[in-house]
PDB file of N, CA, C and O in Angstrom:
ATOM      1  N   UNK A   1     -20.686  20.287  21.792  1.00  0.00           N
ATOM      2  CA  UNK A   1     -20.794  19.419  20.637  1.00  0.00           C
ATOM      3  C   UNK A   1     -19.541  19.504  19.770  1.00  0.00           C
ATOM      4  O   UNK A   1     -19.263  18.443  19.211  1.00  0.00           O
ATOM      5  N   UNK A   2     -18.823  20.404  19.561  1.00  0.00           N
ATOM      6  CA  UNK A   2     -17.825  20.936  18.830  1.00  0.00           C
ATOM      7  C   UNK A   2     -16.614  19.824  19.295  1.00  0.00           C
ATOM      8  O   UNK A   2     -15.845  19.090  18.675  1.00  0.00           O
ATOM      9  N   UNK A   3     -16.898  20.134  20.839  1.00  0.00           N
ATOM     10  CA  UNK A   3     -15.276  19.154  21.445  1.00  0.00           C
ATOM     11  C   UNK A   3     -15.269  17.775  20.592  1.00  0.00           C
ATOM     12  O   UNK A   3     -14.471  17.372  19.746  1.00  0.00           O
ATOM     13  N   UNK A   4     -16.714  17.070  21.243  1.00  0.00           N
ATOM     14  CA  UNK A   4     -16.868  15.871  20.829  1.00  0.00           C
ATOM     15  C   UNK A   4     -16.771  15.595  18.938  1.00  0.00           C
ATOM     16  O   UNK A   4     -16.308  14.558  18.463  1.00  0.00           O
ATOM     17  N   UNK A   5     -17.230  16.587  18.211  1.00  0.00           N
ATOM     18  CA  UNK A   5     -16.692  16.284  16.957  1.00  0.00           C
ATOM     19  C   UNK A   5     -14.878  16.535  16.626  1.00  0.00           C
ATOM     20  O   UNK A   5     -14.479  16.185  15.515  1.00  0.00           O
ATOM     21  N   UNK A   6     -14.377  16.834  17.119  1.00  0.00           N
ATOM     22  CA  UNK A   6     -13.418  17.491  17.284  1.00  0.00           C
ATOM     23  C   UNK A   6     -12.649  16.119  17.386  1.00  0.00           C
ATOM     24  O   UNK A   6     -11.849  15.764  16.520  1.00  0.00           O
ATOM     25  N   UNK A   7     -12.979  15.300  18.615  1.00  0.00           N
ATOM     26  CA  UNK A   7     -12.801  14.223  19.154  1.00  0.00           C
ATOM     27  C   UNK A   7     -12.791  13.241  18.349  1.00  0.00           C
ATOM     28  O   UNK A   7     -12.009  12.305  18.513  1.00  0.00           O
ATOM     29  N   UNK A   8     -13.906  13.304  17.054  1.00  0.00           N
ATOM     30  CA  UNK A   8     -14.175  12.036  16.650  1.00  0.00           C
ATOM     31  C   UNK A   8     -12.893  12.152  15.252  1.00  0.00           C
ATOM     32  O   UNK A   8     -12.369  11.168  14.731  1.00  0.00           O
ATOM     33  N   UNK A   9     -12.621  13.580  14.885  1.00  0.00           N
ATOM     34  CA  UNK A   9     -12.587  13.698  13.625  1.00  0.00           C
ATOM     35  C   UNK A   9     -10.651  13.353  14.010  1.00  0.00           C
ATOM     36  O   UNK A   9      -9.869  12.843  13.209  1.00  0.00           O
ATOM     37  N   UNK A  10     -10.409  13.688  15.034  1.00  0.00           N
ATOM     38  CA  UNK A  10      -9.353  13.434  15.770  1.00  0.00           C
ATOM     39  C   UNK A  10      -8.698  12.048  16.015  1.00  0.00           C
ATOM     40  O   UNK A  10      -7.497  11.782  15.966  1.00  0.00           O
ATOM     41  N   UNK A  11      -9.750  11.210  16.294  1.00  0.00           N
ATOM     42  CA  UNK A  11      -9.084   9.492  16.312  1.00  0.00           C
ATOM     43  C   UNK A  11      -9.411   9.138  15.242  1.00  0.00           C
ATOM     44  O   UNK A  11      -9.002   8.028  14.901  1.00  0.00           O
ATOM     45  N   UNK A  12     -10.354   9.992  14.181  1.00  0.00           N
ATOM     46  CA  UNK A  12     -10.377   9.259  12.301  1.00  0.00           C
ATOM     47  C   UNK A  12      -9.117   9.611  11.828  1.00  0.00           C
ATOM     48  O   UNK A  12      -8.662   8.973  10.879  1.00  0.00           O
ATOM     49  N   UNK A  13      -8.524  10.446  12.287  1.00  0.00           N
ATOM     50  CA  UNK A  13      -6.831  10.884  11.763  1.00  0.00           C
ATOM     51  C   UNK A  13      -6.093  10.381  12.153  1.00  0.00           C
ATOM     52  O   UNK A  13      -5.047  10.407  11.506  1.00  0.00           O
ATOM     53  N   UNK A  14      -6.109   9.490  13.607  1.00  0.00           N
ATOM     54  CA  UNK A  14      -5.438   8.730  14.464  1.00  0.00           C
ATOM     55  C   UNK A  14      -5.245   7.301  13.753  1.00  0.00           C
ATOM     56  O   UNK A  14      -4.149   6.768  13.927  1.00  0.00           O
ATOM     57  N   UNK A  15      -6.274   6.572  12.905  1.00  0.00           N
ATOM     58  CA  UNK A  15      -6.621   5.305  12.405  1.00  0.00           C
ATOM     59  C   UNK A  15      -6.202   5.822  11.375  1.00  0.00           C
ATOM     60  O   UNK A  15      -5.680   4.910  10.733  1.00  0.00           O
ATOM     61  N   UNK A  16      -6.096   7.054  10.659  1.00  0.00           N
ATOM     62  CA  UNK A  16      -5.912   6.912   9.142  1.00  0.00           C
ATOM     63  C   UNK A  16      -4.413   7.172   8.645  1.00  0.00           C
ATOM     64  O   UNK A  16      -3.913   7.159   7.521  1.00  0.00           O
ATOM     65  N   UNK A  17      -3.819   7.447  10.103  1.00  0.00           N
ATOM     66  CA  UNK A  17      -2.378   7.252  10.020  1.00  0.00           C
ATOM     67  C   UNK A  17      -1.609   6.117  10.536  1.00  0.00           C
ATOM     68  O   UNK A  17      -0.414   5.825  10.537  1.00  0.00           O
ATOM     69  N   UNK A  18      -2.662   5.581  10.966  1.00  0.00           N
ATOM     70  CA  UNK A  18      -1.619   3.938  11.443  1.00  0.00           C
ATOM     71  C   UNK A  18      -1.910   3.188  10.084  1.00  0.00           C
ATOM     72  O   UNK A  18      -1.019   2.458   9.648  1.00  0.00           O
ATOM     73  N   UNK A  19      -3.256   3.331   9.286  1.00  0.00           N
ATOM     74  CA  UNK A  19      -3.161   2.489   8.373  1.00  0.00           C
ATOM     75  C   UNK A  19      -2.169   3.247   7.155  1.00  0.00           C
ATOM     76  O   UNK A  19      -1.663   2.511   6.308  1.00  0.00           O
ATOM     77  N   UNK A  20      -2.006   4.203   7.122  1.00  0.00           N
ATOM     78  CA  UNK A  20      -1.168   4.761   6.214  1.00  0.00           C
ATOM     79  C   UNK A  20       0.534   3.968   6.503  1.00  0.00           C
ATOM     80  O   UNK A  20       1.254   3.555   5.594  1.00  0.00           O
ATOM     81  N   UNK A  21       0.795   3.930   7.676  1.00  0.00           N
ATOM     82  CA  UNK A  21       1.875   3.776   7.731  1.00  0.00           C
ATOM     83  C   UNK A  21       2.213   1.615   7.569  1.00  0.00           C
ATOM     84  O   UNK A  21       3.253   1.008   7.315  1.00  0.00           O
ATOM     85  N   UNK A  22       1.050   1.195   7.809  1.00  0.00           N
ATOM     86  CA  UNK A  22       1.004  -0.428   7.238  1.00  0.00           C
ATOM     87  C   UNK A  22       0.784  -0.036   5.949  1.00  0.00           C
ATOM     88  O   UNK A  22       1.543  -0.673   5.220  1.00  0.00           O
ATOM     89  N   UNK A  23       0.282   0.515   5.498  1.00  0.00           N
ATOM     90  CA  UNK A  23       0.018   0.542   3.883  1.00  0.00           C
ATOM     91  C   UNK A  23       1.564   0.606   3.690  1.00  0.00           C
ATOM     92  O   UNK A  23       2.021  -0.521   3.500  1.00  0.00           O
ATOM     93  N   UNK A  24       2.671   1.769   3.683  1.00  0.00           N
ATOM     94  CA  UNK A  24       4.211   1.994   3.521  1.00  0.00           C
ATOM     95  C   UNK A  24       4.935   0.593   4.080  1.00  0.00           C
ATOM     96  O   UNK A  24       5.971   0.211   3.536  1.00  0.00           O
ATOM     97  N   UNK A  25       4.513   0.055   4.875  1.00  0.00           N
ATOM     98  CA  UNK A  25       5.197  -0.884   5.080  1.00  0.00           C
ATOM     99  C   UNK A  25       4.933  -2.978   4.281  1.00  0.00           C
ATOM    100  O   UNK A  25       5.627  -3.992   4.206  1.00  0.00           O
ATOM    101  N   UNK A  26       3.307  -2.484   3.830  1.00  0.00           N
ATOM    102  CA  UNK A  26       2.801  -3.337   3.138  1.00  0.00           C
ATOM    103  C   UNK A  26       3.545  -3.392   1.520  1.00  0.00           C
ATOM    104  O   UNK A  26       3.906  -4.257   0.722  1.00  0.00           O
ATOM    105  N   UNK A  27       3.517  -2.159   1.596  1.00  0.00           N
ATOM    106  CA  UNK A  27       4.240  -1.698  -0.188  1.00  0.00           C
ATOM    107  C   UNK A  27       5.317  -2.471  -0.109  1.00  0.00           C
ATOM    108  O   UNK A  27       5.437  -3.638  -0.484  1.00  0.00           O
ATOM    109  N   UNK A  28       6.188  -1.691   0.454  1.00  0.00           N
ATOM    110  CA  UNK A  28       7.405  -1.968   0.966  1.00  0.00           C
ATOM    111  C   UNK A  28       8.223  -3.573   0.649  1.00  0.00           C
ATOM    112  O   UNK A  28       9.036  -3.878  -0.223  1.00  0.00           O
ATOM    113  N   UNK A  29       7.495  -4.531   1.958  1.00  0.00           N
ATOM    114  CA  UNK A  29       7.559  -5.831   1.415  1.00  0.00           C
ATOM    115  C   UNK A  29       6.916  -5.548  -0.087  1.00  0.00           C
ATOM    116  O   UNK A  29       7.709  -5.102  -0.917  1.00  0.00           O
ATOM    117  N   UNK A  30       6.107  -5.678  -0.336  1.00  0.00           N
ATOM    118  CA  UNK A  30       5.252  -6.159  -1.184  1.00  0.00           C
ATOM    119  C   UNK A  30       6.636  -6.150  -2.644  1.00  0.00           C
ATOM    120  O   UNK A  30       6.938  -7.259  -3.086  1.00  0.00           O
ATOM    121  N   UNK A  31       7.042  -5.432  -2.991  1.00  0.00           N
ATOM    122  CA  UNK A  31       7.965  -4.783  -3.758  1.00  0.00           C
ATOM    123  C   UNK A  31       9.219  -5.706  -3.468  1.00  0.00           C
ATOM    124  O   UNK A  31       9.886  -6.370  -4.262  1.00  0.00           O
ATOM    125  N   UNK A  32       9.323  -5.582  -2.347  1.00  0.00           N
ATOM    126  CA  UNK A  32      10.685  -6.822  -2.016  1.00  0.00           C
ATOM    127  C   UNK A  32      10.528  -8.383  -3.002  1.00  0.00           C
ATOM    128  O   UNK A  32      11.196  -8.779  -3.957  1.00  0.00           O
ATOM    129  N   UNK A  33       9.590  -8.875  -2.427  1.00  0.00           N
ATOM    130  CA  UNK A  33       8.521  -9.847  -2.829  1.00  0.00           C
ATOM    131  C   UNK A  33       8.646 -10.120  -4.687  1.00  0.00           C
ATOM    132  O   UNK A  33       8.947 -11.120  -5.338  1.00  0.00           O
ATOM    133  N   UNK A  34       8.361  -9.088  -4.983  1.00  0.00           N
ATOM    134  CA  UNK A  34       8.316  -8.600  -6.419  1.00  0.00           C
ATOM    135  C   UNK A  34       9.517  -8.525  -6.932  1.00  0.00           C
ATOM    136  O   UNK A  34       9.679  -8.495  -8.152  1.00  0.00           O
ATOM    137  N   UNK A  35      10.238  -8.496  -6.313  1.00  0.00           N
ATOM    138  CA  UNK A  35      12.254  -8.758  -6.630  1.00  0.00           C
ATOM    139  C   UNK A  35      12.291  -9.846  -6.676  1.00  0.00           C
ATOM    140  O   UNK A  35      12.397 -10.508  -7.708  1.00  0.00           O
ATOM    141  N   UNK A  36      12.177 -10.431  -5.098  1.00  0.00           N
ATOM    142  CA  UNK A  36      12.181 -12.009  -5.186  1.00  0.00           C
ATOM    143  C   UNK A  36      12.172 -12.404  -6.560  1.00  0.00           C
ATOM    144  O   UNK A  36      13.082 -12.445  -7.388  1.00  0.00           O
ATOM    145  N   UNK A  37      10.868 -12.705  -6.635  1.00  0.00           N
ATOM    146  CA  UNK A  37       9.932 -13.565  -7.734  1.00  0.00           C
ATOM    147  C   UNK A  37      10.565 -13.387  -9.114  1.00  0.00           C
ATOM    148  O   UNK A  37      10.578 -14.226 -10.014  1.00  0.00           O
ATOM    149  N   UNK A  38      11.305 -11.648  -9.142  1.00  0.00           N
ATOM    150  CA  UNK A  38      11.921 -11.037 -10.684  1.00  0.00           C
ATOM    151  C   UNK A  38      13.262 -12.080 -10.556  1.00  0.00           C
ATOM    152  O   UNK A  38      13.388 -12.934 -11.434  1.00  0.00           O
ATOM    153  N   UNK A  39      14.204 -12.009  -9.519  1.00  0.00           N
ATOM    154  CA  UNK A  39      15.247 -12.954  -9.674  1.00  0.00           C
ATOM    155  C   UNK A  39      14.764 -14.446  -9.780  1.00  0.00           C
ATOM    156  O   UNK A  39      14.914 -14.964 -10.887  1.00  0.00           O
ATOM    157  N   UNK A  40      14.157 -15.271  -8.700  1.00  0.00           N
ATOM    158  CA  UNK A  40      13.718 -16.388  -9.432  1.00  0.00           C
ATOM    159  C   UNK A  40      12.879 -16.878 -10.622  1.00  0.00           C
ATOM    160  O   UNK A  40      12.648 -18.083 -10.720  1.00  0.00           O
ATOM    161  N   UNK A  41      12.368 -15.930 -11.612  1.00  0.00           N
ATOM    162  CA  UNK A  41      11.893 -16.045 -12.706  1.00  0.00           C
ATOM    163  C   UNK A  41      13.512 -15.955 -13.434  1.00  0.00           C
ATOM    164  O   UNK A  41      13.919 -17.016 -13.907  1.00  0.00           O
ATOM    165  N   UNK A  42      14.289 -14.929 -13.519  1.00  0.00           N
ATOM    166  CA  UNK A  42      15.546 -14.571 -14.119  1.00  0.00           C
ATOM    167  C   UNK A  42      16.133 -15.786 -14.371  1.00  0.00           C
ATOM    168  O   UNK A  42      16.589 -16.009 -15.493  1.00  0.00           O
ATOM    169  N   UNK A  43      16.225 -17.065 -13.006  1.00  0.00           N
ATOM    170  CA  UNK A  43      17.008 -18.096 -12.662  1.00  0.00           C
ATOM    171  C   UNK A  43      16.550 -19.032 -13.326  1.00  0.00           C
ATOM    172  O   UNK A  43      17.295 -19.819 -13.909  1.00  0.00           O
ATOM    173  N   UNK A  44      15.389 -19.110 -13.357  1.00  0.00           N
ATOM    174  CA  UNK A  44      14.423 -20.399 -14.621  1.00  0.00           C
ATOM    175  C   UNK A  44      14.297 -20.084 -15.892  1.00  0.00           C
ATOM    176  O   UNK A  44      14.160 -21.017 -16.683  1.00  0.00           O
ATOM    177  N   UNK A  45      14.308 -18.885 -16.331  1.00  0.00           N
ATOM    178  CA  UNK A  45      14.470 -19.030 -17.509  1.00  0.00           C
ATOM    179  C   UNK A  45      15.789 -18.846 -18.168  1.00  0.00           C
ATOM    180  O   UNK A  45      15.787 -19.120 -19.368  1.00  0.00           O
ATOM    181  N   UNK A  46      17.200 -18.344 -17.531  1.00  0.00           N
ATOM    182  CA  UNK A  46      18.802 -19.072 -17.669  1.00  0.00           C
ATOM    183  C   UNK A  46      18.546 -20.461 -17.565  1.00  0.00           C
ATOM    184  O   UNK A  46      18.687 -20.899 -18.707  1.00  0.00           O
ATOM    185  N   UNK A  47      18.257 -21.350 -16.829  1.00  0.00           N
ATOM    186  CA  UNK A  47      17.778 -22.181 -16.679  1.00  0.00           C
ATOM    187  C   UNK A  47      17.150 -23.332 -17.933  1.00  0.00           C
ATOM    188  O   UNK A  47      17.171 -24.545 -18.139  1.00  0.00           O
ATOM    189  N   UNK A  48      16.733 -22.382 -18.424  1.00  0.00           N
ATOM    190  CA  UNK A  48      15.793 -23.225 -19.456  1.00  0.00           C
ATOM    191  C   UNK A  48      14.240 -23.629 -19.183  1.00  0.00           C
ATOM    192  O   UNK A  48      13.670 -23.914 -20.237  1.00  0.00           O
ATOM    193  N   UNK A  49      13.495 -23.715 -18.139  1.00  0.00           N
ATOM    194  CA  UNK A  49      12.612 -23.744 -17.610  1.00  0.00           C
ATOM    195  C   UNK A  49      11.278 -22.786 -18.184  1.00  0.00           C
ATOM    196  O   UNK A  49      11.282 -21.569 -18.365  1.00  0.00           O
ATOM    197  N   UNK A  50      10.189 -23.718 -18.397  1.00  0.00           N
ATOM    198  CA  UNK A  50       9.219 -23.084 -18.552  1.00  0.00           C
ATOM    199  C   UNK A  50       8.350 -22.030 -17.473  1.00  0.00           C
ATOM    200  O   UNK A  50       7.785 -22.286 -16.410  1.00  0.00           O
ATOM    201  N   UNK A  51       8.492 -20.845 -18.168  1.00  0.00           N
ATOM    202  CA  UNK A  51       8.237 -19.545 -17.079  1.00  0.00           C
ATOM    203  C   UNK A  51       6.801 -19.281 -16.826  1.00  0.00           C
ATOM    204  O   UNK A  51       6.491 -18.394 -16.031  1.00  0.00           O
ATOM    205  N   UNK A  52       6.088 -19.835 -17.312  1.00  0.00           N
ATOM    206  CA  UNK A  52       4.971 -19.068 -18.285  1.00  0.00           C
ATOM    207  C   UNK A  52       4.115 -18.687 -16.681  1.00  0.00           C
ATOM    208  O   UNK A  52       3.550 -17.617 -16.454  1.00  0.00           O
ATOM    209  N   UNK A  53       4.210 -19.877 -15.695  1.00  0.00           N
ATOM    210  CA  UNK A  53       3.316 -19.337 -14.271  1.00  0.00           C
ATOM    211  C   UNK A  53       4.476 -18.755 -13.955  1.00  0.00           C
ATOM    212  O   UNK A  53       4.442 -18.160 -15.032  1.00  0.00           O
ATOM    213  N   UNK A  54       5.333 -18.426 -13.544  1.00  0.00           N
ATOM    214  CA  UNK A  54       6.257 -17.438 -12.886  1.00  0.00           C
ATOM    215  C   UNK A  54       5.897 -16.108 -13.268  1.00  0.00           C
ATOM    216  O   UNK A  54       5.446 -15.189 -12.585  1.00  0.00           O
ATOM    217  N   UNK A  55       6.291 -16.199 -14.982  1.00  0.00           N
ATOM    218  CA  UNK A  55       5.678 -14.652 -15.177  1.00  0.00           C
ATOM    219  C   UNK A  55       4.223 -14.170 -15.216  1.00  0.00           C
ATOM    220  O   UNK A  55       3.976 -12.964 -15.244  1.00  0.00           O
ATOM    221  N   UNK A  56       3.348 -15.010 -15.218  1.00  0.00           N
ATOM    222  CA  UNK A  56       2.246 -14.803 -14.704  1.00  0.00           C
ATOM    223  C   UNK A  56       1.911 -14.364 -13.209  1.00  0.00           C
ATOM    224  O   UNK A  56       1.451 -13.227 -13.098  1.00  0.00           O
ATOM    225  N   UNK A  57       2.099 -15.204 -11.896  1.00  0.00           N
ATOM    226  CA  UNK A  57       2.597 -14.823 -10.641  1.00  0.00           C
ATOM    227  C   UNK A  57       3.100 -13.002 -11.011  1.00  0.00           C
ATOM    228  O   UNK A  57       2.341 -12.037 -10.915  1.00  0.00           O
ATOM    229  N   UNK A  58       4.502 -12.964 -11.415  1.00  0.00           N
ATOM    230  CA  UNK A  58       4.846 -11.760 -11.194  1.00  0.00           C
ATOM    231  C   UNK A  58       4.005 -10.038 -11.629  1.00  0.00           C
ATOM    232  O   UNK A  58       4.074  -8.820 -11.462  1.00  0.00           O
ATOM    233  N   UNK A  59       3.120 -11.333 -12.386  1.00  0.00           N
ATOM    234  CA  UNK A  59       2.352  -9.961 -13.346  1.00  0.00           C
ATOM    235  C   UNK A  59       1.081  -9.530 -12.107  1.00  0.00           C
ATOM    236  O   UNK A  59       0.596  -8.401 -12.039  1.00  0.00           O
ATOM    237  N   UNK A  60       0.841 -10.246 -11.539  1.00  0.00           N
ATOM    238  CA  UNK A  60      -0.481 -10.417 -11.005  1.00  0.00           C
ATOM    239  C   UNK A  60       0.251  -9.499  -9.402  1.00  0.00           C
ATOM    240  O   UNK A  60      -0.291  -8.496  -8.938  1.00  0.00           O
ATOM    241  N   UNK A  61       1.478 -10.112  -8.825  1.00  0.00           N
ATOM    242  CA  UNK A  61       2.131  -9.297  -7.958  1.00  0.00           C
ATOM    243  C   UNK A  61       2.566  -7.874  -8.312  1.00  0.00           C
ATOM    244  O   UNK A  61       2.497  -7.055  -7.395  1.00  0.00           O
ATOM    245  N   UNK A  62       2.895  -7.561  -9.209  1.00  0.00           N
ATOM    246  CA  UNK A  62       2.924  -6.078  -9.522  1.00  0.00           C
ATOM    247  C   UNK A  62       1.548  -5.595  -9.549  1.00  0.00           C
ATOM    248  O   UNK A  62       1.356  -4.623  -8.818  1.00  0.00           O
ATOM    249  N   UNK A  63       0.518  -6.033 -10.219  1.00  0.00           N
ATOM    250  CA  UNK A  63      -0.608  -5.503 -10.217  1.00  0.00           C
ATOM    251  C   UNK A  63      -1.558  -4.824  -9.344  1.00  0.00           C
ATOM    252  O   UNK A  63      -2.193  -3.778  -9.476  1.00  0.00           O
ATOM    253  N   UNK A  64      -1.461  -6.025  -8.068  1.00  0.00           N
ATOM    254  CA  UNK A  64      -1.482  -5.917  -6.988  1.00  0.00           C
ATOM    255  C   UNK A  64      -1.418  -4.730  -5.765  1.00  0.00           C
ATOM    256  O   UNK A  64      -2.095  -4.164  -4.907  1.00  0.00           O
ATOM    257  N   UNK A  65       0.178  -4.822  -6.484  1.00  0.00           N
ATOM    258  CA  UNK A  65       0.854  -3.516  -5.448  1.00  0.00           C
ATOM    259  C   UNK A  65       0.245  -2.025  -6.466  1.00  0.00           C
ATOM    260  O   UNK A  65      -0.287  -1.129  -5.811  1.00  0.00           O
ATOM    261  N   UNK A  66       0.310  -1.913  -7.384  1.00  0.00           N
ATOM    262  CA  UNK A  66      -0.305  -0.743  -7.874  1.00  0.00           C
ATOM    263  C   UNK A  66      -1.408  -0.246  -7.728  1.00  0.00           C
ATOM    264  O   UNK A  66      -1.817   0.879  -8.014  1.00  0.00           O
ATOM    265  N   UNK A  67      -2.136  -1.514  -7.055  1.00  0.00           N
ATOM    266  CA  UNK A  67      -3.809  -1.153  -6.721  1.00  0.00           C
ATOM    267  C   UNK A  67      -3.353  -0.635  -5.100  1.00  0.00           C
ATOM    268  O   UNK A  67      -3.495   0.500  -4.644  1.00  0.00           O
ATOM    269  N   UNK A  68      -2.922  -1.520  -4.588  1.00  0.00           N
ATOM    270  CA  UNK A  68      -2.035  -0.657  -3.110  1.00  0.00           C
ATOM    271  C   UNK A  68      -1.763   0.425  -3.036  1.00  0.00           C
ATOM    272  O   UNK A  68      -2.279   1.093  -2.140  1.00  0.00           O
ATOM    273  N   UNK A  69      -1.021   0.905  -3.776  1.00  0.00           N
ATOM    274  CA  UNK A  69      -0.341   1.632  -4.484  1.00  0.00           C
ATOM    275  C   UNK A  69      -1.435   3.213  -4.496  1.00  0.00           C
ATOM    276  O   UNK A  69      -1.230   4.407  -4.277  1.00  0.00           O
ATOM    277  N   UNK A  70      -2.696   2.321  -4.903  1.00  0.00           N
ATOM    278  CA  UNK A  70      -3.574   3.446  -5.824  1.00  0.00           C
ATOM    279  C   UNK A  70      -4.300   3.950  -4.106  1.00  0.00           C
ATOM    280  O   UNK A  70      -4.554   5.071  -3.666  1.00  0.00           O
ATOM    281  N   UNK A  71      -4.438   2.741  -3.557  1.00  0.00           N
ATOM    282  CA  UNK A  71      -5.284   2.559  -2.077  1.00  0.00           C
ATOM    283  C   UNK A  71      -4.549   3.723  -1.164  1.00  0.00           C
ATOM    284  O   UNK A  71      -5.154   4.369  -0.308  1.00  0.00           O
ATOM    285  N   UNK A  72      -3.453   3.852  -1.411  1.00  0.00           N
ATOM    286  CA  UNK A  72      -2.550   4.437  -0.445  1.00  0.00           C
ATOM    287  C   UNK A  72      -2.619   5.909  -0.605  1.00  0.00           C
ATOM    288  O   UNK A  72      -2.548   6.779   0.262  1.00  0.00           O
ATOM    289  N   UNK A  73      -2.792   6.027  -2.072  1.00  0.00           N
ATOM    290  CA  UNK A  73      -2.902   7.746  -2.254  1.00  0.00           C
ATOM    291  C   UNK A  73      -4.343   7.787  -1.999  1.00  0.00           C
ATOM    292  O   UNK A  73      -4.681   8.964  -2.128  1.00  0.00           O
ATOM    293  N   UNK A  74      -5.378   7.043  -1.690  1.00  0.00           N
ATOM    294  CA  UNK A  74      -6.718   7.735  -1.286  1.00  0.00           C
ATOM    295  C   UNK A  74      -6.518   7.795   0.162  1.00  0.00           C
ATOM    296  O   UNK A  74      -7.301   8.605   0.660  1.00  0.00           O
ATOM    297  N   UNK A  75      -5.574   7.100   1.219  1.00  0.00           N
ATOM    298  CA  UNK A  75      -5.364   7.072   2.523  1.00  0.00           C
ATOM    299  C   UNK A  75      -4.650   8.460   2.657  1.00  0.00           C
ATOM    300  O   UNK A  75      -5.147   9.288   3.421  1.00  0.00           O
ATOM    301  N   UNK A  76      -3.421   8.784   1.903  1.00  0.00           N
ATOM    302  CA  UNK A  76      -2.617  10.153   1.901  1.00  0.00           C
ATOM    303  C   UNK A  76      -4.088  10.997   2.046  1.00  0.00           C
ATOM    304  O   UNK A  76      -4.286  11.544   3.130  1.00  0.00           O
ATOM    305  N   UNK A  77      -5.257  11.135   0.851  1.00  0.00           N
ATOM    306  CA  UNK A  77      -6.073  12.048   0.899  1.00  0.00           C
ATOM    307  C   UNK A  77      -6.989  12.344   1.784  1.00  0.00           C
ATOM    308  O   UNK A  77      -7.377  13.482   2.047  1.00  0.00           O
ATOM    309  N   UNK A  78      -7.459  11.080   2.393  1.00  0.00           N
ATOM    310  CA  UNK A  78      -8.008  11.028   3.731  1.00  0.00           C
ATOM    311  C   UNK A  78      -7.262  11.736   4.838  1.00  0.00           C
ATOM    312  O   UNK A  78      -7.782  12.675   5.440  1.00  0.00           O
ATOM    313  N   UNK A  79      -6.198  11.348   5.077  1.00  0.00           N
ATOM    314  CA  UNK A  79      -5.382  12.098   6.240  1.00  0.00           C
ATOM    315  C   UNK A  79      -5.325  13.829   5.816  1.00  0.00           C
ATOM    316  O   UNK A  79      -5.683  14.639   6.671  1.00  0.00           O
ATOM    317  N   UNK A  80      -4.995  14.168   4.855  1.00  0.00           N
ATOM    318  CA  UNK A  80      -4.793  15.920   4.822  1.00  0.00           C
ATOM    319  C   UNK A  80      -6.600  16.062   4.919  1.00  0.00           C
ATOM    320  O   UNK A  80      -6.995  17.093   5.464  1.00  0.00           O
ATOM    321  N   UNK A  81      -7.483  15.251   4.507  1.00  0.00           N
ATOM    322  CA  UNK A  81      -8.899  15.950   4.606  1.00  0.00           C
ATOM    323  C   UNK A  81      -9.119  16.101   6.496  1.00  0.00           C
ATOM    324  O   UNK A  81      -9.442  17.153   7.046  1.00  0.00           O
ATOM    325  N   UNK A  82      -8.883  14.951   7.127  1.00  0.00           N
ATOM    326  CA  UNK A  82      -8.939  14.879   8.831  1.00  0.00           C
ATOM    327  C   UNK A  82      -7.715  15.699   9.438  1.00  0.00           C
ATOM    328  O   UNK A  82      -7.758  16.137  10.588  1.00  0.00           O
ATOM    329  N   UNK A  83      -6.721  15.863   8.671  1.00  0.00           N
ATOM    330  CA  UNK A  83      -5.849  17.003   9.243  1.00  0.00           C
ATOM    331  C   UNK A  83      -6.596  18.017   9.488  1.00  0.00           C
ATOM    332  O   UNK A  83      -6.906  18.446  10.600  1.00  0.00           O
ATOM    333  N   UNK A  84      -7.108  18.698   7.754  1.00  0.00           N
ATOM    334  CA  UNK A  84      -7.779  20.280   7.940  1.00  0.00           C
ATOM    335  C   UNK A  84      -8.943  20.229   9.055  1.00  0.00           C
ATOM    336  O   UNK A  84      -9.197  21.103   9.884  1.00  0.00           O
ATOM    337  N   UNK A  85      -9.781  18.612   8.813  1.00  0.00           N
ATOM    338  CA  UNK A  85     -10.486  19.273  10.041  1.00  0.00           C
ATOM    339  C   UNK A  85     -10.700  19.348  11.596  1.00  0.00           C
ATOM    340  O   UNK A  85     -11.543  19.658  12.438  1.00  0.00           O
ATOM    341  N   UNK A  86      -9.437  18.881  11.459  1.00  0.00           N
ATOM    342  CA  UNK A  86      -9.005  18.957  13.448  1.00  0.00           C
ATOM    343  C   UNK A  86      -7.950  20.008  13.322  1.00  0.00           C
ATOM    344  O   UNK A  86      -7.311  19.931  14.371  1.00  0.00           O
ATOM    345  N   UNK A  87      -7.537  20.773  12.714  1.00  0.00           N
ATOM    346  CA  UNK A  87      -6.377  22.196  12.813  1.00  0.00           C
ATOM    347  C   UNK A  87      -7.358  23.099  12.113  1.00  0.00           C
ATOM    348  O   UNK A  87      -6.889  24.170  11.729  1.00  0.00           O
ATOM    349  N   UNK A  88      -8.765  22.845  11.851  1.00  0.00           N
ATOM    350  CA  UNK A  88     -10.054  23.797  11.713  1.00  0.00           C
ATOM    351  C   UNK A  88     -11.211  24.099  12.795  1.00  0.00           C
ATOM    352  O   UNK A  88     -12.135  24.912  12.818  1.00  0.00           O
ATOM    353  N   UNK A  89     -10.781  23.133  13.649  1.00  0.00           N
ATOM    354  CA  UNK A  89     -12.166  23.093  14.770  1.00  0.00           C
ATOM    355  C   UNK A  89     -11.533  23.004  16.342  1.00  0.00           C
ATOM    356  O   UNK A  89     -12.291  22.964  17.311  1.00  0.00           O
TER     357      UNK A  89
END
């Protein structure tokens, strides 16, 4: 019984590091994205252009990523919890 938990707790560490590593790469863009949007807001309002959905957009894209952000450190915590218990069993 041990193997087989062993097994299971083993491919939950397996999944919780592939999504960890789309999460780093989700950020990643995501943040790019969030440049974008900071320079073309920058450009409309030199511009003269009413910003008011741009900086809205950008507010809602940062927001976003911080909830990601927040998602990602409960994925970090998941992985050291399925670490200890496959380098425990």
């Amino acid at each position: 019984m041990a193997s087989a938990e062993h097994t299971n707790w083993a491919e939950q560490l397996r999944s919780e590091r592939a999504l960890l590593v789309k999460a780093d790469v989700d950020i990643e863009q995501g943040w790019r994205r969030v440049r974008d949007q900071q320079d073309l807001l920058d450009w409309l309002q030199r511009a003269g252009h009413d910003t008011a959905q741009a900086e809205r957009l950008v507010g809602l894209l940062k927001q976003t990523l911080i909830e990601w952000e927040r998602h990602r450190t409960l994925i970090v915590q998941r992985v050291a919890y399925l670490e200890d218990r496959v380098t425990s069993h």
